[in-house]
C-alpha positions, 0 to 999 in steps of 0.5 A, spaced: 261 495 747 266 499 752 265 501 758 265 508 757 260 507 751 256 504 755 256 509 761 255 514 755 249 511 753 247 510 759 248 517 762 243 520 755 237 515 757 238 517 765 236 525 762 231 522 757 228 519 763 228 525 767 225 530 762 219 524 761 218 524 768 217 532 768 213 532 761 206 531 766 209 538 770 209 542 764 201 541 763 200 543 771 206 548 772 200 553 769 196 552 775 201 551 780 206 557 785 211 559 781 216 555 786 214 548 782 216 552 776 223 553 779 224 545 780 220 543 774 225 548 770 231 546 775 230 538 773 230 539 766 235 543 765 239 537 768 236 532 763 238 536 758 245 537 761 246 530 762 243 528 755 248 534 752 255 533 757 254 525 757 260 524 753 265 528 757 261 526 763 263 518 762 269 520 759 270 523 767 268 517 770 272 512 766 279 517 765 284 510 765 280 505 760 283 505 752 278 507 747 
């Protein structure tokens, strides 16, 4: 495997691992000041963001090496 598949891979566990992380969030944001929402929301905007760009992310990181 490539570095860059491998950092691909790597990169959709990351935002996979921050949406897990928020799941238990998303119970008690409905008891909580809608300031927690706001970062509740902020996070799994970025796992998703992660898990859907990881591609060109690692494509980013990696720009010299050979596919």
């Amino acid at each position: 495997m490539k570095s860059k598949q491998l950092a691909n891979v790597l990169i959709k566990i990351l935002g996979l691992s921050i949406l897990v992380h928020d799941a238990p969030g998303f119970i008690t944001v409905l008891f909580s000041p809608p300031a927690n929402a706001l970062v509740l929301a902020v996070s799994a905007a970025l796992g998703v963001f992660l898990m859907v760009k990881s591609r060109d992310i690692a494509e980013f990181l990696f720009k010299t090496d050979d596919e």
